[in-house]
N, C-alpha and C positions, 0 to 999 in steps of 0.2 A: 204621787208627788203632792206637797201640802207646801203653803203658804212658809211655813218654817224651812223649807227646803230651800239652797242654795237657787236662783235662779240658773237653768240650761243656757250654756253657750251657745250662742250663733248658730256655731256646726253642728253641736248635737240636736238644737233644733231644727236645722235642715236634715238633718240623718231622718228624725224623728218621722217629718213628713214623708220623705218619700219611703219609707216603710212602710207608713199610713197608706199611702198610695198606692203601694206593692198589695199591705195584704187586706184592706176594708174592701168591701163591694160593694156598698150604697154610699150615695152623697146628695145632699141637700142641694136641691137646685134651685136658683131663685131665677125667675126674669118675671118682663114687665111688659103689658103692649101698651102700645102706642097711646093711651091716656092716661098709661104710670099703675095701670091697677094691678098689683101686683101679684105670682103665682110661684108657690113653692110646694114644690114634690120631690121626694126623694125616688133617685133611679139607680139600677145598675149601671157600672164603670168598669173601666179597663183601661190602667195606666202603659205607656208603650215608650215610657224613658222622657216623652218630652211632650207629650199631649193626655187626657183624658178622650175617653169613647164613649158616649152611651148614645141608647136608643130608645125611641118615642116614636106614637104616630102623629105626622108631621101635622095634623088637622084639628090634636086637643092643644088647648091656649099654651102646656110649653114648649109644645114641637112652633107653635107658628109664630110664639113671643123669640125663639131660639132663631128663628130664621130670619123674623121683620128685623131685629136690636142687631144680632150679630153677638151678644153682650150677655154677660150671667155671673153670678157670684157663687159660687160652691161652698159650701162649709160639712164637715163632718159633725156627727151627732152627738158628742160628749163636751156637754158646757165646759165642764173641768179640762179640756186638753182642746182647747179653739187653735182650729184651722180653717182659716177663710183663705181665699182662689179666687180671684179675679180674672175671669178671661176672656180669651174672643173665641168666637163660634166659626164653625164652616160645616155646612150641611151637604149630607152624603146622602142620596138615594140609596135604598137597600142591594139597588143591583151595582152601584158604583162605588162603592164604597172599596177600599183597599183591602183584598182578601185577608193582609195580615191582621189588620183591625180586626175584621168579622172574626178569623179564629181565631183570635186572642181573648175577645170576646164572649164567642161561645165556648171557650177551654174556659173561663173563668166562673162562667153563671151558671153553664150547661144550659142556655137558649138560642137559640139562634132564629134571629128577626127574621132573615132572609128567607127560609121554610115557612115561616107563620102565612094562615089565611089572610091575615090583617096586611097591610102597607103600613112599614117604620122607615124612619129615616135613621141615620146614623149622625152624631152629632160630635164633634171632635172639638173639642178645647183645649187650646193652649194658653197656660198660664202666662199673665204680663204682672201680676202682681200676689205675692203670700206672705200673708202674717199666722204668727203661732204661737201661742202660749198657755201656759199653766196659772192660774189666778191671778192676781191683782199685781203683784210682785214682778211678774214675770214681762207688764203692758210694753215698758220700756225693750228696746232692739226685737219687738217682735214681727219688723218689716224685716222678711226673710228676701224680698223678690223685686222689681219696679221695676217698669216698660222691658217684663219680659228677659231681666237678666240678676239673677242670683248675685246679692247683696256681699256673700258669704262662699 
């Protein structure tokens, strides 16, 4: 898509996303502890129709920024096709975590935390707000989402 391109409707930019979210496997995770300093790492994901999955160990700055805030910003990695995610967090120990998550998870990465030597936690996000758009053109109707209920 290029700037000369008609701007995407509402719904085809919702289509847009959740396909993003079907078929990407990393996404940009932003938080922040408790003096605002801020940490962004991109992690594996697994979309489950109405939340995000992934997993960290709960003791580097974004497992424990995920768990102090509750709070996080996602974005995918193509300037040219911005999707930003606003969501809230709930953190799942590795043994508690809902089996369907875990295999959906590990069908998706081919890892699975719960095996690993290490201690992960599971971090589940569900969207309350998403915007999306193609260049400059497209800034206007690009609030696709707000407190959690699709706009579109």
């Amino acid at each position: 898509m290029t700037i000369m391109d008609e701007p995407r409707s509402p719904e085809r930019r919702k289509r847009d996303v959740l396909d993003r979210l079907e078929r990407e496997t990393d996404v940009w995770v932003a938080s922040a502890d408790s003096d605002g300093v801020p940490c962004l790492v991109a992690l594996w994901f697994v979309w489950d129709g109405e939340a995000l999955w992934m997993a960290t160990r709960p003791g580097n700055p974004t497992g424990r920024n995920l768990c102090a805030r509750r709070r996080t910003r996602l974005a995918f990695g193509d300037t040219r096709d911005v999707v930003l995610i606003d969501g809230e967090v709930d953190v799942h120990a590795d043994d508690e975590v809902p089996a369907a998550a875990a295999e959906a998870f590990r069908a998706k990465t081919g890892w699975d935390p719960r095996a690993d030597s290490a201690t992960y936690s599971y971090y589940q996000v569900r969207p309350v707000a998403v915007q999306a758009w193609h260049e400059q053109h497209e800034l206007p109707g690009r609030h696709l989402m707000r407190s959690g209920t699709w706009l579109v």
